[in-house]
C-alpha positions in Angstrom: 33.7 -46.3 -6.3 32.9 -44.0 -8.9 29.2 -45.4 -9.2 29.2 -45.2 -5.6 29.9 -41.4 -5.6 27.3 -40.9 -8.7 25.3 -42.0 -6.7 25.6 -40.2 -3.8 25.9 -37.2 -6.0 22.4 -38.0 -7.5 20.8 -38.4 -4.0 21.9 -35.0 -3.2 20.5 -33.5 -5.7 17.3 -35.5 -5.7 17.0 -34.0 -1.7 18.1 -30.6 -3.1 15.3 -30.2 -5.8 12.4 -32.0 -3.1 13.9 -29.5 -0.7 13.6 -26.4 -3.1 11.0 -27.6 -5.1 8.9 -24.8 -4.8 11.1 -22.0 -5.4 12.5 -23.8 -8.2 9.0 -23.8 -9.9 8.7 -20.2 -9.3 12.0 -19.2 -10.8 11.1 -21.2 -13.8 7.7 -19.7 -14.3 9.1 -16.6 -13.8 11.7 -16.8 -17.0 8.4 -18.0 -18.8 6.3 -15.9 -18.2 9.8 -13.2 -19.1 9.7 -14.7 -22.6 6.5 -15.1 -23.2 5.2 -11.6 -22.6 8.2 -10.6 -24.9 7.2 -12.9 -27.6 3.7 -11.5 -27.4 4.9 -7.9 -27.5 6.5 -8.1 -30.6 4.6 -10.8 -32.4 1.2 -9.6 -30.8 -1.2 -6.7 -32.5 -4.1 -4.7 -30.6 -6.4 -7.0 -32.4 -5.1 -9.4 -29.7 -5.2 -7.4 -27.0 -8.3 -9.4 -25.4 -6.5 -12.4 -25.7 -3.8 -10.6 -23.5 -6.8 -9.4 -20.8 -7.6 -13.2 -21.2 -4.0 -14.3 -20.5 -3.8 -12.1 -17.5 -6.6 -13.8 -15.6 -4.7 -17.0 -14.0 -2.1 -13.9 -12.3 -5.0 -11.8 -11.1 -6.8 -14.8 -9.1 -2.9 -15.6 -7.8 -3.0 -11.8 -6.6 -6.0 -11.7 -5.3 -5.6 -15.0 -3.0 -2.2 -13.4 -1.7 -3.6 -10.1 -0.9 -6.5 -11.6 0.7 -4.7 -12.9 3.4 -2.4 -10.1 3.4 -4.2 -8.8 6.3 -4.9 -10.8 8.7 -1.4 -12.6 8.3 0.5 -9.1 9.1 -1.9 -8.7 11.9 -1.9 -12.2 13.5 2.0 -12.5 13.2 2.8 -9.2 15.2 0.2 -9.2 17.8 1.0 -12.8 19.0 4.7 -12.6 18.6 4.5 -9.3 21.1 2.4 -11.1 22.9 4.5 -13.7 23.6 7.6 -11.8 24.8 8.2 -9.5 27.6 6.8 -6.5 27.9 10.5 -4.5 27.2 11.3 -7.0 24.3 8.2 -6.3 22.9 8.9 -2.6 22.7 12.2 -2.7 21.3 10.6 -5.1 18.5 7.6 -2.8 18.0 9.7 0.4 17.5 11.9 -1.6 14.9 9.1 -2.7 13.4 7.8 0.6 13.0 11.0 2.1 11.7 11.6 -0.8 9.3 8.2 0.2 7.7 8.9 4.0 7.5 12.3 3.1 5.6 10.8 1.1 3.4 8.3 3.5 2.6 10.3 6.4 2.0 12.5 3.7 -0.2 9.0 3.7 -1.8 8.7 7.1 -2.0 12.3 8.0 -3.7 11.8 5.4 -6.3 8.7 6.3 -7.5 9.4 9.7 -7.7 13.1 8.9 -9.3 10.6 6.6 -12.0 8.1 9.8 -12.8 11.2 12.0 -13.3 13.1 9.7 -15.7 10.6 7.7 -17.6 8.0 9.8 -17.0 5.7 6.7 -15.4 2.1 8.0 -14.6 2.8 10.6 -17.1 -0.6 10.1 -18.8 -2.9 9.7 -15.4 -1.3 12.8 -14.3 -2.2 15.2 -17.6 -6.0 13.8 -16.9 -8.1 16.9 -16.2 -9.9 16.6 -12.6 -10.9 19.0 -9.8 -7.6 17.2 -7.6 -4.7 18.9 -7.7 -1.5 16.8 -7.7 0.9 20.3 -6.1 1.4 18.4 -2.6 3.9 19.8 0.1 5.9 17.2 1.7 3.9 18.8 5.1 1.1 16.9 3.7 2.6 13.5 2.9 4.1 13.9 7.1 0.7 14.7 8.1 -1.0 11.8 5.9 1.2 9.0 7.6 0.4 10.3 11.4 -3.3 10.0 10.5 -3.2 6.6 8.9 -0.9 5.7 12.1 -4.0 6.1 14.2 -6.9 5.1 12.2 -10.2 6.4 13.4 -12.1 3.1 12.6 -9.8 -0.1 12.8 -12.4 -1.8 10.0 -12.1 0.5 7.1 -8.6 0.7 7.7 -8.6 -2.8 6.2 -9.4 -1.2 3.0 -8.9 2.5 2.6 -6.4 5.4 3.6 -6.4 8.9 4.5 -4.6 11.3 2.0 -4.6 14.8 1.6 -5.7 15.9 -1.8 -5.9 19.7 -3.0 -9.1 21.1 -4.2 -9.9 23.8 -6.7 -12.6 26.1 -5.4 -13.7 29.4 -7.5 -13.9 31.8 -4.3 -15.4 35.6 -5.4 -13.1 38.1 -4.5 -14.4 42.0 -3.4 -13.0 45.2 -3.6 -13.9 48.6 -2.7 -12.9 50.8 -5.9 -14.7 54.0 -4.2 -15.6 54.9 -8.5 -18.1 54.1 -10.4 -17.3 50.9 -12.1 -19.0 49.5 -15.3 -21.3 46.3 -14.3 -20.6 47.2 -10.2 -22.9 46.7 -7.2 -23.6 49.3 -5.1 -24.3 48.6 -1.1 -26.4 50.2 1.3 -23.6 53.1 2.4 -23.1 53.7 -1.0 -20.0 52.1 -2.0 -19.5 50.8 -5.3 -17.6 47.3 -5.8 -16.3 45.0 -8.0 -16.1 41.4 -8.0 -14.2 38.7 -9.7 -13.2 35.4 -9.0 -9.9 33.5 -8.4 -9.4 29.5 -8.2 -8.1 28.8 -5.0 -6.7 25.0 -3.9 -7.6 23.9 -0.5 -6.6 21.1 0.9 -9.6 18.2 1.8 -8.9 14.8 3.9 -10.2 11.9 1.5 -10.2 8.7 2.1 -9.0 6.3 -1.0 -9.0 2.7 -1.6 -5.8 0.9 0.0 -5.2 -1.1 2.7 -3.7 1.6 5.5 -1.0 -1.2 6.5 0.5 1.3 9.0 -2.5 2.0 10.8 -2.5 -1.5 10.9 0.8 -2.2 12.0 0.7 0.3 14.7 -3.0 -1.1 16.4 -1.3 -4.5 16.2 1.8 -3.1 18.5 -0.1 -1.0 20.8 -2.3 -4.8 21.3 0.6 -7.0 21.6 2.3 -4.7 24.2 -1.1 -4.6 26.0 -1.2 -8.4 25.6 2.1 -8.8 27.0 1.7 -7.3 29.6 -1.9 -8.8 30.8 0.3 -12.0 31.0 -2.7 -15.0 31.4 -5.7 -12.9 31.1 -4.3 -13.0 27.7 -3.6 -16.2 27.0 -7.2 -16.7 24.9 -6.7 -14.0 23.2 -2.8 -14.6 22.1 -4.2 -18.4 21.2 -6.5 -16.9 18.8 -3.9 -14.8 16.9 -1.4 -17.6 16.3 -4.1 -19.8 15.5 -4.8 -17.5 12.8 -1.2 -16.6 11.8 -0.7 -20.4 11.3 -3.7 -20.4 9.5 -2.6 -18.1 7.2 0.4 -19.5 6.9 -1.1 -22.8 5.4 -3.4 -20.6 2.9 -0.4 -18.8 1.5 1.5 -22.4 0.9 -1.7 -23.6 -0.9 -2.2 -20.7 -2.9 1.4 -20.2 -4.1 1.3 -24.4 -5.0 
């Protein structure tokens, strides 16, 4: 009886490690890779910092794979999911959707400004002198996300942003003294003036590298919604995006294997 239940008890777990086998490989390289950057920070000296770049080029191809499919995975799930559904169930997911992503973003937000005020992070990138000046009113960060929610060109969307950045721009400033003024210009009527010049930041709409995966998110709602409601006109179309999202879906499973 007892062998009986060791038995048992071993086929379990046998069915529990196949089942999990993947995560459980992840966990473990996680701890190792824990340990083994620890080891090398307090063994390692900047003579070995190549050999770090070196050791940091298996994670950037693992990256680089998941980002690569980043994309067109996000895109491809949402569009033929709407599609699928009615045209008021696809609204209601669309607008949760949408919310879930602003939360999450503002999450992002508050944490990364929490990080810069207590452990200082960016500290160094931020003292770097530049013509870009990092004073930015929240105003701007509102008006940043409404313009990457409706991208003016879905393609570069892929792989750049809109952001407001603030400009420093020497702008000569006039006045009339009515004197004589050492080193002053004198115009036709007679008047003598003074110049000088004051730096003045305005702001200027860039575009930086990033993948602008609102503008993304918010095409790929306004198309499954259309989608939906077209009913078998878009059948093609709705075939092609979960053809891709299951695509995708078998990339990410090889890459993270």
């Amino acid at each position: 009886m007892a062998t009986l239940n060791r038995h048992r008890t071993g086929n379990a777990v046998a069915k529990f490690i196949r089942r999990n086998l993947l995560v459980i490989l992840i966990l473990m390289s996680m701890l190792f890779g824990i340990v083994l950057g620890c080891v090398l920070r307090t063994t390692g000296s900047l003579v070995d910092r190549r050999n770090h770049f070196y050791l940091k080029f298996p994670g950037d191809i693992m990256l680089n794979t998941l980002r690569m499919v980043s994309v067109p995975l996000v895109v491809s799930s949402i569009v033929s999911s709407l599609a699928s559904l009615s045209m008021k169930t696809s609204g209601s997911i669309g607008l949760k959707a949408l919310i879930y992503y602003l939360v999450t973003t503002v999450c992002a937000v508050i944490t990364g400004t929490v990080g810069i005020v207590v452990i200082s992070i960016g500290k160094e990138a931020a003292e770097q002198p530049g013509r870009i000046s990092n004073s930015m009113s929240q105003l701007d960060s509102v008006l940043d996300m409404m313009r990457n929610a409706l991208p003016d060109n879905l393609v570069k969307a892929t792989f750049s942003k809109k952001q407001t950045v603030l400009s420093k721009h020497n702008v000569e400033i006039v006045n009339d003294t009515g004197s004589v003024i050492f080193n002053n210009t004198e115009d036709i009527a007679g008047r003598n003036w003074s110049s000088s010049f004051m730096a003045v930041e305005v702001p200027t709409v860039i575009s930086v590298p990033g993948t602008n995966m609102l503008g993304l998110i918010v095409v790929s709602v306004f198309l499954g919604c259309v989608l939906s409601s077209m009913e078998d006109k878009a059948k093609p179309l709705v075939d092609f995006f979960q053809c891709i999202y299951q695509a995708m879906m078998r990339l990410i499973l090889i890459f993270i294997w």
